[in-house]
Each structure stands twice: as structure tokens, then as C-alpha cells.
C-alpha positions, 0 to 999 in steps of 0.5 A, a space after each residue: 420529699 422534704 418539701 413535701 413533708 415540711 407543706 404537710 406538717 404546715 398544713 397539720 398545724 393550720 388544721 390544728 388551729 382551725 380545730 382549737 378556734 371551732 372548739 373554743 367558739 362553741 364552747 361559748 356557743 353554749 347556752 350555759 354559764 361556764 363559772 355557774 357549770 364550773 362553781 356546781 352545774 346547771 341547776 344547783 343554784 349556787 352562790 353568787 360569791 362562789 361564780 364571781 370568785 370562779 370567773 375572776 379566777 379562769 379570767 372568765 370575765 376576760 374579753 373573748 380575744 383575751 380568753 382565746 390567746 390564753 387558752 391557746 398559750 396553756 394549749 400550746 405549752 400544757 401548762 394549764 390546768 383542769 377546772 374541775 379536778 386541778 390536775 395539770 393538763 400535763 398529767 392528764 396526758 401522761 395518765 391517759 395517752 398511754 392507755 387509748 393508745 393500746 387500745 388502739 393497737 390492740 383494736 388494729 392488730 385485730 382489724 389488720 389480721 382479721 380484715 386482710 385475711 377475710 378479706 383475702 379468703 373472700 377474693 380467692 373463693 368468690 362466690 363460695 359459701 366463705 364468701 358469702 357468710 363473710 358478705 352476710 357477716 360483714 353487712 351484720 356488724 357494720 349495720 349495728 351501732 357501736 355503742 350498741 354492740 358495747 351494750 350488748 357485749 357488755 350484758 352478755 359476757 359480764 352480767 349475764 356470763 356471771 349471773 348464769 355462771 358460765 366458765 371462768 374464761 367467758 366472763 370479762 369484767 364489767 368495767 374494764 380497767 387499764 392498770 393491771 400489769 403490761 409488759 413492754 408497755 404494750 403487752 397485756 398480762 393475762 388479768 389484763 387481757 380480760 379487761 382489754 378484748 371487749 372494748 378493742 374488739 367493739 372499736 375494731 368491729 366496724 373498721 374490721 368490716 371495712 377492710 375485709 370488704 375493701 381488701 376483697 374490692 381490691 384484690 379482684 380488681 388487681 387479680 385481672 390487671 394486666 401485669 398479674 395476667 403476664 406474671 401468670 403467662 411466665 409460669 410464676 407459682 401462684 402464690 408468689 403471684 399473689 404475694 408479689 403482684 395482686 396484694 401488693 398493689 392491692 393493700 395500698 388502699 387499704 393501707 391509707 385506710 388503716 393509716 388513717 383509722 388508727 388515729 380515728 380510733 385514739 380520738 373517736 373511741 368516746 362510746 367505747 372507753 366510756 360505755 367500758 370504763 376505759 380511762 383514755 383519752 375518750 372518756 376523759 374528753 367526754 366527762 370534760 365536755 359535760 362540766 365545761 372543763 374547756 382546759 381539757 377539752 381543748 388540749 386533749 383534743 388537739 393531741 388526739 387532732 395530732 396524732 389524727 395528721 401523724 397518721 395520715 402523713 405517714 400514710 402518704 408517706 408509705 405509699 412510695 414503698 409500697 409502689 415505687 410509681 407513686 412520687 411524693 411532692 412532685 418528683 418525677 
């Protein structure tokens, strides 16, 4: 197991490294001047002393090996600074980490407890009507775009909920802030909760899709195994078939899924937290990418590429609870 882990988190950091190289080559890929981007933005003409002064002082006029080395040093240590605001990368994540993160937990509270149990329901009465609006319900949601469904979420319980004056409970705010009061740090106070169900309820959308579909596959493929067919035959409770033998074995996919998404939620929630105001890690990454603020750009997405390889070895990981015939690193 510890070799195991210790070739993952050398894997993670070659992916890591990979990943700020790829970021850092098309960020000078761009057809735009970064220190004409950085002094006032394309088009805006501004002074020629103000872009010599910008590039002398982000060492713009460095040779690209020498940018690189720097850029991954401030990456590396959080010392650098963001090009248009100022603010220390380390703030940055300090502000900004904490929020995507409960979106994300919030967002996967709602995919485990809605996918799992649909999907479920789905398995025990295949073919019935349950069944079959779950089947509808599910192709629906997974064929509208996120940043879509954001729109019209956003349209139907904020300005049309407050334009036609429904009840104080159907309408949510338009923007959806993420500084009025947690509790422990993950619990939303009731002002808050308003500003969180929407966008954890669009970035959960799709992955609540999927998992109550994968859940269903695999639960009726563990359903007519040989080992659930004998617990069975000895006259076990079917319940405690269904708990012990069918969705035990059952989850372990849908486990590495969840796994996995949960740090695909923290890195790929741009549209959402963008499309609601959400101040996370997405956003922020989002409004760098278009001022050519490559501090944050680069760091901000090697914390969300860290969080993406923590996830997934803790996935591989948990398979061994989950079914003790699953050896990790090799060992029989």
C-alpha cells in the first residue's frame, strides 16, 4: 500500500508539472500582448511608457525559460501576486478555496443522496412507472447544458419569482453571495442557504444524472450474481441481501465516480459560480483568464489539479474497503 501511494503522489506531481508547463505555453500562445492586456486591455491604446513599465516590472521581457522558472517558484511557494488587483496569491486561496469547496459538498450531498436512492428505486421496480419517469427525467437533465439550466434557474426563481411576487420561499437571490454566516464552516444559515440551492443544485445536476443511471446498471448486474442468488437460496432477509451483497459490490463504481467528481466540481464549476456570482475558485480563474493575470491563473489551477489527484487516490484507496478482493500496489 505505501508503495502504492507514494507512485500515485509521484504521478500527481508529474501531472501537476505537466499541467502549469501546458498553461504557461498557451498563455504566451495568445495573440495578445500580456503587458498591453495587464497596463489597460486590448484596444484601449495606452501609453507606450505605461507597457514598458509593466513588462520591466512582471519581468515580461525575461526570456521564456526564465519566466517559466519564476512563474513555477511563486506557484510552487504562493508568493506571488495577482497582476491586476495586487492581492497575494496566498489571500486568494484563503478567500476563495473555502467557498468552492462547500459548493462542492453541498453539490455532492445532493448528487449521493438523490442519485443512489433514484437509482436504487430504479433497480428494485425495473420497468415500472418509477422506473420510467426516472429514465425520462434523467435523458432530460443530462441533455440541457449547464450553463443553460444556470440561466433559466436563475430567470425563473429570481427575476420572474420577484416580478410576479410568488411566495417568500420560491424566490432566491439573483447573485449568490457566500458570506452570510456558516456554522462549523460547512453548515449554511437560513440567509445562506438561499444564496446556495441554485447553484449547487445546477453543478449537481448532471452528475445526479449519472449516478442514479450508473447506480440502476449496476445494481441489476450485482442483482443476478452468483453470490446474491446463493445469499438468497440460505434464506436471508432481503433487505439484508440488498444492503450486504447487491449494493455493496454495487457502489464500488459509482464510488470512483463520485470520487472523482467531487474534484471536478471544485475546478470545472467556472459557468456556475460565474453565471450566479459565486466568489470560488471558478470564477476567479475565469476573470483572470480574460485580463491575462497568469499569477492566478496558474496557481489557482494547480490547487484545483491538486485537489482533482487527492480525490482520485482516495478513491483507489477505498476500494480496498469496499471489496476486500481488491489489492492495491500489487499485493496478493
Amino acid at each position: 500500500m505505501t508503495t502504492f501511494v507514494i507512485r500515485r503522489i509521484g504521478s500527481l506531481l508529474l501531472t501537476l508539472l505537466g499541467g502549469y508547463t501546458v498553461l504557461f505555453i498557451l498563455f504566451f500562445a495568445l495573440p495578445s500582448d500580456p503587458a498591453e492586456v495587464i497596463a489597460g486591455g486590448n484596444g484601449k491604446n495606452p501609453p507606450a511608457a505605461v507597457i514598458e513599465n509593466v513588462t520591466k516590472k512582471y519581468h515580461l521581457d525575461d526570456s521564456i525559460p526564465e519566466q517559466y522558472v519564476r512563474r513555477l517558484w511563486d506557484t510552487v511557494t504562493l508568493g506571488g501576486e495577482s497582476f491586476q488587483t495586487h492581492e497575494p496569491l496566498v489571500e486568494t486561496i484563503k478567500t476563495r478555496l473555502p467557498n468552492s469547496l462547500r459548493l462542492a459538498v453541498w453539490a455532492m450531498l445532493i448528487e449521493v443522496t438523490v442519485g443512489i436512492s433514484t437509482g436504487v428505486l430504479s433497480a428494485r421496480r425495473r420497468n415500472s412507472l418509477l422506473d420510467t419517469a426516472s429514465t425520462l427525467g434523467t435523458a432530460v437533465v443530462s441533455a440541457i447544458p449547464v450553463f443553460v439550466l444556470a440561466y433559466l434557474l436563475r430567470q425563473v426563481t429570481g427575476v420572474y419569482a420577484f416580478q410576479h411576487q410568488w411566495p417568500e420561499w420560491a424566490r432566491f437571490p439573483v447573485l449568490s453571495e457566500a458570506n452570510h454566516g456558516w456554522y462549523l464552516g460547512i453548515i449554511p444559515s437560513l440567509d445562506q442557504l438561499k444564496h446556495l440551492v441554485q447553484p449547487a443544485l445546477v453543478l449537481a445536476s448532471v452528475s445526479t444524472v449519472i449516478v442514479a443511471r450508473l447506480t440502476r446498471t449496476t445494481m441489476l448486474e450485482a442483482a443476478g450474481s452468483d453470490h446474491v442468488r446463493t445469499a438468497r437460496a440460505k434464506g436471508l432477509r432481503e433487505r439484508r441481501v440488498l444492503t450486504r451483497h447487491t449494493l455493496r459490490n454495487a457502489l464500488i463504481p459509482v464510488v470512483t465516480f463520485i470520487g472523482i467528481d467531487f474534484g471536478t466540481m471544485v475546478g470545472f464549476a467556472i459557468l456556475t459560480e460565474t453565471v450566479f456570482g459565486w466568489p470560488g475558485l471558478g470564477s476567479r480563474v475565469a476573470r483572470a483568464a480574460s485580463q491575462s493575470d497568469l499569477p492566478v491563473v496558474l496557481t489557482l489551477s494547480m490547487v484545483v489539479m491538486a485537489i482533482y489527484g487527492v480525490a482520485n487516490l482516495i478513491v483507489d484507496i477505498s476500494y480496498a474497503k469496499l471489496d476486500p478482493r481488491i489489492r492495491l500496489g500489487g499485493a496478493k
